[in-house]
C-alpha positions as a Markdown table, in Angstrom:
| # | Residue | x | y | z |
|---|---|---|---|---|
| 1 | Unk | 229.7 | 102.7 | -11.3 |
| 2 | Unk | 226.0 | 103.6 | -12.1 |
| 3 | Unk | 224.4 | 105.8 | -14.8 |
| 4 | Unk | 223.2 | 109.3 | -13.8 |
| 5 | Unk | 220.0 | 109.1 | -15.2 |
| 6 | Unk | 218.8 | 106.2 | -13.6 |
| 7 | Unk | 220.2 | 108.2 | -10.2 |
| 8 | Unk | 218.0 | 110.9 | -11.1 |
| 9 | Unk | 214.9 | 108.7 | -11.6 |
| 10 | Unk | 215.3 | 107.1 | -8.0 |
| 11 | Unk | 215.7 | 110.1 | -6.6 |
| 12 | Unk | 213.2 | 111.6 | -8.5 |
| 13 | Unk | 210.7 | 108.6 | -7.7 |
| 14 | Unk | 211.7 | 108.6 | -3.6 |
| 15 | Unk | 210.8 | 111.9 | -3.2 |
| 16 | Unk | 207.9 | 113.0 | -5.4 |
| 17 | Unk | 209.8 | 115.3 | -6.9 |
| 18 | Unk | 207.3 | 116.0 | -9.7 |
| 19 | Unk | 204.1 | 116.1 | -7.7 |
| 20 | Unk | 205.6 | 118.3 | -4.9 |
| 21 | Unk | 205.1 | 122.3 | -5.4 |
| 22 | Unk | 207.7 | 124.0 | -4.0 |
| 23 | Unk | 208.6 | 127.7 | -2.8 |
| 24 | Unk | 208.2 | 130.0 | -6.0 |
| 25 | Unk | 211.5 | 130.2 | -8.6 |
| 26 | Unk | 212.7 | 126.6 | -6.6 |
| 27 | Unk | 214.6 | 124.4 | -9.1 |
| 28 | Unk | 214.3 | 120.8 | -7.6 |
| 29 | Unk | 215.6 | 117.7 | -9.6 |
| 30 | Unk | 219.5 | 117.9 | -11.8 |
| 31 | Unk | 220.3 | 121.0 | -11.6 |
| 32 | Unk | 223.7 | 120.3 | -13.7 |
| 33 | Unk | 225.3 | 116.9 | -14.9 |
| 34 | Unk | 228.1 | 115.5 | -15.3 |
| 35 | Unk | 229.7 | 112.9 | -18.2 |
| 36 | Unk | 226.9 | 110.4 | -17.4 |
| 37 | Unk | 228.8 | 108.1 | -14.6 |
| 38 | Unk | 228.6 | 108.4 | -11.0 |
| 39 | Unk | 231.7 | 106.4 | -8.8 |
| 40 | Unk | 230.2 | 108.4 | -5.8 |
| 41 | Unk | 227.8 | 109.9 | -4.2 |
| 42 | Unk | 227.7 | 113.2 | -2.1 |
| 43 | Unk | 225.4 | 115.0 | 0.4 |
| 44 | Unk | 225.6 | 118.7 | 1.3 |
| 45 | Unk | 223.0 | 121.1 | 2.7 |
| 46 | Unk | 224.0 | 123.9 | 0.6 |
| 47 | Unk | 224.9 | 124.7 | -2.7 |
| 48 | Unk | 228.2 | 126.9 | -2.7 |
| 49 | Unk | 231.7 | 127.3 | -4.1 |
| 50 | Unk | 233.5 | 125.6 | -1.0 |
| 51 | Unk | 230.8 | 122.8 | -0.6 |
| 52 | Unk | 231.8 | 121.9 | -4.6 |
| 53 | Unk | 235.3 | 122.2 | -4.3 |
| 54 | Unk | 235.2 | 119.7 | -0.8 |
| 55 | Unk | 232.8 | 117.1 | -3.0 |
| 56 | Unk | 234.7 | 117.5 | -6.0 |
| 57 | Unk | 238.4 | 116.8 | -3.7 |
| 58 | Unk | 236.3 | 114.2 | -2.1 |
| 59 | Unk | 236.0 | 111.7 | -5.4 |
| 60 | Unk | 232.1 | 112.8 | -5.4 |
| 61 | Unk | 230.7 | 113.1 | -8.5 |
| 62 | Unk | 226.9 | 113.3 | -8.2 |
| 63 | Unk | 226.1 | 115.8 | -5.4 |
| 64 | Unk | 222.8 | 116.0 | -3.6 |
| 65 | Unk | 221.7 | 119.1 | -1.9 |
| 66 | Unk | 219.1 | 120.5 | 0.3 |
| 67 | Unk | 219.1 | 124.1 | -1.1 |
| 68 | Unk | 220.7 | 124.4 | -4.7 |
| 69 | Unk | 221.7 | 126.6 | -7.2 |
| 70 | Unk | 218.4 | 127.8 | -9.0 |
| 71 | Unk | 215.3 | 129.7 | -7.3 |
| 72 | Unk | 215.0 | 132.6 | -9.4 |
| 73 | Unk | 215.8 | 132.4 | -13.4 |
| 74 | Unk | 217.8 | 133.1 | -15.9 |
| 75 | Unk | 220.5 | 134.3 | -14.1 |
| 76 | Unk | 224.2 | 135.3 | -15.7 |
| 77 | Unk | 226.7 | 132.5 | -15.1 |
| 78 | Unk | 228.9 | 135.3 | -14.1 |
| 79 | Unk | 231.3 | 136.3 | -10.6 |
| 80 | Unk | 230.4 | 133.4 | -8.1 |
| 81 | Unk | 227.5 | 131.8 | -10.3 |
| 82 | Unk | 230.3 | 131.4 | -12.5 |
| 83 | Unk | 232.6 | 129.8 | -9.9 |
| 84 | Unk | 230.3 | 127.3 | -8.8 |
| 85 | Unk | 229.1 | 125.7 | -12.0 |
| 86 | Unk | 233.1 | 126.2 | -13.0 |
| 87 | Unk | 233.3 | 123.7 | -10.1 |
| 88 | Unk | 231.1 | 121.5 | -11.2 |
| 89 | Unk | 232.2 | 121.1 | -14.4 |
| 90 | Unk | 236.0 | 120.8 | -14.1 |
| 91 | Unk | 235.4 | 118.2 | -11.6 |
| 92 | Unk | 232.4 | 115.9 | -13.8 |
| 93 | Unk | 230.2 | 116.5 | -10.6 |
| 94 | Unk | 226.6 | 116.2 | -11.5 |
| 95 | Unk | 224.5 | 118.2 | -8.7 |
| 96 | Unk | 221.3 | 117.3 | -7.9 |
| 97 | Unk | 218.8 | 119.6 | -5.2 |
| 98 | Unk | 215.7 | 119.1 | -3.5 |
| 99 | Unk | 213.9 | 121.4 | -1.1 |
| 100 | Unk | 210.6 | 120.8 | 0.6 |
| 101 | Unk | 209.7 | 117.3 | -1.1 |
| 102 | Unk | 212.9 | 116.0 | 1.5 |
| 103 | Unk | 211.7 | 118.4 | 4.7 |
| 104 | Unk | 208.3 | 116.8 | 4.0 |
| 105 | Unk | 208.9 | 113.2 | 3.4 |
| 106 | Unk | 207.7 | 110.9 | 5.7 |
| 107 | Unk | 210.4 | 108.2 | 6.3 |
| 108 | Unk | 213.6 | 109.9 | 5.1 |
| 109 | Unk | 212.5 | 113.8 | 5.3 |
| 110 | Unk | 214.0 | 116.4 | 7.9 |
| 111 | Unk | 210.7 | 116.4 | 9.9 |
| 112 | Unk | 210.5 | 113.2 | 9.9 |
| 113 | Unk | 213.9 | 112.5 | 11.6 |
| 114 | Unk | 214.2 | 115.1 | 13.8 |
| 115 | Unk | 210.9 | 113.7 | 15.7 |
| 116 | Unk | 212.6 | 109.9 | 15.0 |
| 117 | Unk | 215.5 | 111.3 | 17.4 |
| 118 | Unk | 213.5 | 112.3 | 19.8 |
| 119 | Unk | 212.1 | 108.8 | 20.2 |
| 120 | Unk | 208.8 | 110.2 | 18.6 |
| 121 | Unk | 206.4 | 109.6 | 15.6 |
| 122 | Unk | 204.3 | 111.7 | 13.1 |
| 123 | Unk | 200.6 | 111.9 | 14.5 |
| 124 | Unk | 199.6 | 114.0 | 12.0 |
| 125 | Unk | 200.8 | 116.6 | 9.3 |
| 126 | Unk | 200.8 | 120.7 | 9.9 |
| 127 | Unk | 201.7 | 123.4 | 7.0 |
| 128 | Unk | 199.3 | 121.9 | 3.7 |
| 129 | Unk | 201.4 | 122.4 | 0.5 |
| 130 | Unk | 200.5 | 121.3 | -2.8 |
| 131 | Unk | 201.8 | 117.7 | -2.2 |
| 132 | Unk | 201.9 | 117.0 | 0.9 |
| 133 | Unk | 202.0 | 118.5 | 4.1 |
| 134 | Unk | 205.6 | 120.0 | 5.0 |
| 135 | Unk | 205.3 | 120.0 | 8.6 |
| 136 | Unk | 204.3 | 117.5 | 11.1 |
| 137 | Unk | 203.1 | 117.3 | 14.5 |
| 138 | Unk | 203.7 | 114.1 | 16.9 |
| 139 | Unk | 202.8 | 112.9 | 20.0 |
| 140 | Unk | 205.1 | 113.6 | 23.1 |
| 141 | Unk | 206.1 | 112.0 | 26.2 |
| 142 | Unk | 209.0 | 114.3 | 27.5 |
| 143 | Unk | 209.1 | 117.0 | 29.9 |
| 144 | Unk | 209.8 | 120.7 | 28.5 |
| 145 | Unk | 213.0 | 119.9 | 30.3 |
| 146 | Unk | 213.7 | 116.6 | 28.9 |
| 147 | Unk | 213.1 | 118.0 | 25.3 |
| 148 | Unk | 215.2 | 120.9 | 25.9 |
| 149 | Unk | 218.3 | 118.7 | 27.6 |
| 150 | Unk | 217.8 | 115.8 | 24.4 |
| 151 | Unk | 218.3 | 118.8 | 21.7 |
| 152 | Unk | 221.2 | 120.2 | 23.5 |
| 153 | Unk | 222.7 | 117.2 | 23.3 |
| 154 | Unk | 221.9 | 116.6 | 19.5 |
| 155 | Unk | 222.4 | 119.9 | 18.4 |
| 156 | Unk | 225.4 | 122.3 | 19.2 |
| 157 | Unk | 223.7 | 125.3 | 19.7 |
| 158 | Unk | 220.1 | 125.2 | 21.0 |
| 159 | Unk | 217.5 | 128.3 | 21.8 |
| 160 | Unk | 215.1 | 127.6 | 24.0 |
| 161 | Unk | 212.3 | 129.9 | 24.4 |
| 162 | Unk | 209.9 | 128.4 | 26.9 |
| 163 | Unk | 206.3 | 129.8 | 27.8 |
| 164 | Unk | 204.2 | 127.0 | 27.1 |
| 165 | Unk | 203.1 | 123.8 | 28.9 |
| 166 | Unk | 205.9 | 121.9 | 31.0 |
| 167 | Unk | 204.8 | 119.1 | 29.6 |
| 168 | Unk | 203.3 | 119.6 | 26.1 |
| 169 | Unk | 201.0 | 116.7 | 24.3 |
| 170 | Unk | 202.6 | 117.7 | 21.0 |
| 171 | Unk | 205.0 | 118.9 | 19.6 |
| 172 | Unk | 205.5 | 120.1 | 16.0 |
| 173 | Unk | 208.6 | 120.1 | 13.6 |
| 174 | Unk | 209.5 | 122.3 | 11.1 |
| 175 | Unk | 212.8 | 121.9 | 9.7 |
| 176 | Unk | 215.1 | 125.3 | 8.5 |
| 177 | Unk | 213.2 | 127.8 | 9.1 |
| 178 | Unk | 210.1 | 128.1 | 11.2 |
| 179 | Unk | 208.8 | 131.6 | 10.1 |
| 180 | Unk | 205.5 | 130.2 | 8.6 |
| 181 | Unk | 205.0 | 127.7 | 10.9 |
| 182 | Unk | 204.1 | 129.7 | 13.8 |
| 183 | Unk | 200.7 | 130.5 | 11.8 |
| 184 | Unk | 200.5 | 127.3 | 10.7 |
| 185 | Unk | 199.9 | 126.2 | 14.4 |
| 186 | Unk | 196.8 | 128.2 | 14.7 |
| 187 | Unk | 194.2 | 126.1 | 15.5 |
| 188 | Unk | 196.1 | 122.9 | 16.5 |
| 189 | Unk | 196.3 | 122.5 | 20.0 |
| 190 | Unk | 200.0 | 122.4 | 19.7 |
| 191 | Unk | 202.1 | 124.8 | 22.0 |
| 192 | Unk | 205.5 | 123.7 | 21.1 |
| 193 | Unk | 207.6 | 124.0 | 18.0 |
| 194 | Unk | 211.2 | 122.9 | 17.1 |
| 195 | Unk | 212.3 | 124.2 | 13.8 |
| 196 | Unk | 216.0 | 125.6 | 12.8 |
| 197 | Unk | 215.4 | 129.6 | 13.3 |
| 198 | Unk | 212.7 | 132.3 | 13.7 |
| 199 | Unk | 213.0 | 136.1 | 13.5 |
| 200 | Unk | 213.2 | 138.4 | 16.5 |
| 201 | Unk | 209.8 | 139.1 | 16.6 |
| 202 | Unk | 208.6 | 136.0 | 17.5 |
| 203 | Unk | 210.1 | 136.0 | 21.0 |
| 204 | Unk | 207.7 | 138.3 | 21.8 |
| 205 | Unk | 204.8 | 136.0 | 20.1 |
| 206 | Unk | 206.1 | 133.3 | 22.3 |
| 207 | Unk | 205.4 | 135.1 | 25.3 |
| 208 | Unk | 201.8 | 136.3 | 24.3 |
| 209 | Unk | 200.6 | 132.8 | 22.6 |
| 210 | Unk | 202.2 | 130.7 | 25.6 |
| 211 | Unk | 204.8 | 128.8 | 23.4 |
| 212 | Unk | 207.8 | 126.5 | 23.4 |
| 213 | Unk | 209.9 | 127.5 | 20.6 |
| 214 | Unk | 213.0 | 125.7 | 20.4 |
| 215 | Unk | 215.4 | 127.0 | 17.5 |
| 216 | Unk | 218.3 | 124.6 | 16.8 |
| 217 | Unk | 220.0 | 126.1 | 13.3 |
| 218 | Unk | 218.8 | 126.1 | 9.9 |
| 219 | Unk | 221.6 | 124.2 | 8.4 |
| 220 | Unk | 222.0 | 121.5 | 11.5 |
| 221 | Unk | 218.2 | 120.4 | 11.0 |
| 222 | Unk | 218.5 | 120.2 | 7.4 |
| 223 | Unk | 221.4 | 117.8 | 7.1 |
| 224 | Unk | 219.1 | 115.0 | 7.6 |
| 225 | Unk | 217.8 | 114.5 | 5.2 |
| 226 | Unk | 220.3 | 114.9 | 2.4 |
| 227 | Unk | 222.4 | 112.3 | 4.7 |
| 228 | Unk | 219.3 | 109.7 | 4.6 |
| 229 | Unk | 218.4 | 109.8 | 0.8 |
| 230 | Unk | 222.5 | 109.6 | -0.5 |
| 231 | Unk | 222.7 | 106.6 | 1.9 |
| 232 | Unk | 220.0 | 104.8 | 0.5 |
| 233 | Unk | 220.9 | 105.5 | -3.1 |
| 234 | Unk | 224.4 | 104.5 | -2.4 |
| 235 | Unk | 222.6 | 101.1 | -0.9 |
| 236 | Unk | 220.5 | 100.6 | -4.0 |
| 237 | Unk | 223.5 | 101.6 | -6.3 |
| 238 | Unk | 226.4 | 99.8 | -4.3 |
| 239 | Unk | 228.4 | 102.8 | -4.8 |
| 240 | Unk | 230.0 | 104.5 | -1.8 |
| 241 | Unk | 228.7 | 108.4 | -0.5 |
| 242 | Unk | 230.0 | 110.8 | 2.0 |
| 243 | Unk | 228.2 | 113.8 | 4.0 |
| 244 | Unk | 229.9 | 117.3 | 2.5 |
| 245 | Unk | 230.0 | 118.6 | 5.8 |
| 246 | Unk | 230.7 | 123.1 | 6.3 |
| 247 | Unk | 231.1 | 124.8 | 9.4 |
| 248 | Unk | 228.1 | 126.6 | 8.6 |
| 249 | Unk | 226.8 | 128.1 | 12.1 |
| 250 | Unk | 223.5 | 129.8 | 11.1 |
């Protein structure tokens, strides 16, 4: 058993919470607590009714997620707002989020260990926030081909859009969604992006700019992450954890 406040402050601590800006109305750090114990720890990309009702059935009672509850307040705890801190609360399960500060981190982030699967290593960062960069950019060895083949194998459902070099230098990683990063790799010499989705649009881009764009789901490259930091707090806490896992295919 481990209090939830000294949770919070590793958490808190691991991932620059505080110093990290994040996307306007975003709500990172406890979002709701619980009685003030933790038994166990969960991880979850989203925050939603049937990802609380699987942590709460699960023993989990300190829940942290990728994309929470809060980006735009006050909003009425009414309908399913209602539903989900109802959750919460009738099952003591404290919920903790954090956005960009864990896409961005450089050992446990999304970005980080999506290039770390790959067999490859941040070079340099791409997408300047407040912070920290979000994005990062890293050396590459593989083929177009061999990239393409390692994702499918990592990732259920891969997009590949290829019109860029067969074998690219670089590569950059954006985790979720990859909307800004296209600009964002104006003026790097990179041709070659994996991220989670795009819009329609830039297939078009793609074929104009010369780019590999390989899209391999928002919620798949975002459960990282959320996976790494509850692992290591359960480590430092010697409390078990378990990934909150949905069928989320988006």
């Amino acid at each position: 058993m481990a209090k939830l406040p000294d949770l919070v402050a590793y958490c808190d601590r691991r991932t620059r919470r505080a110093a990290f800006k994040d996307a306007p109305g975003a709500f990172n750090g406890l979002q709701l607590a619980n009685a003030g114990r933790v038994t166990k720890i969960g991880a979850a990309v989203d925050a939603g009714v049937e990802p609380f009702r699987l942590a709460v059935a699960a023993g989990v009672d300190f829940l942290i997620v990728h994309h929470g509850m809060y980006w735009d307040m006050p909003r009425p705890l009414t309908g399913p707002v209602y539903d989900r801190v109802a959750t919460l609360i009738q099952g003591n399960c404290a919920l903790y989020s954090n956005h960009l500060p864990l896409d961005a981190h450089p050992e446990i982030g999304n970005n980080a260990l999506l290039a770390a699967q790959l067999g490859l290593r941040r070079d340099r960062g791409f997408l300047p926030n407040e912070g920290g960069d979000i994005g990062l950019i890293a050396r590459n060895r593989h083929s177009r081909a061999e990239l393409r083949a390692r994702l499918e194998k990592l990732y259920p459902r891969v997009i590949a859009i290829e019109y860029g070099a067969p074998k690219p230098r670089a590569v950059a990683f954006c985790s979720g969604s990859g909307n800004s990063a296209l600009g964002g790799l104006a003026g790097t010499g990179v041709d070659t992006l994996i991220t989670g989705e795009l819009r329609e649009e830039h297939f078009n881009r793609a074929q104009e700019e010369k780019l590999n764009l390989y899209l391999c789901g928002h919620y798949a490259t975002e459960v990282h992450a959320v996976r790494a930091l509850a692992a290591e707090l359960a480590a430092k806490f010697e409390l078990p954890w378990e990934f909150i896992a949905t069928d989320n295919p988006l």
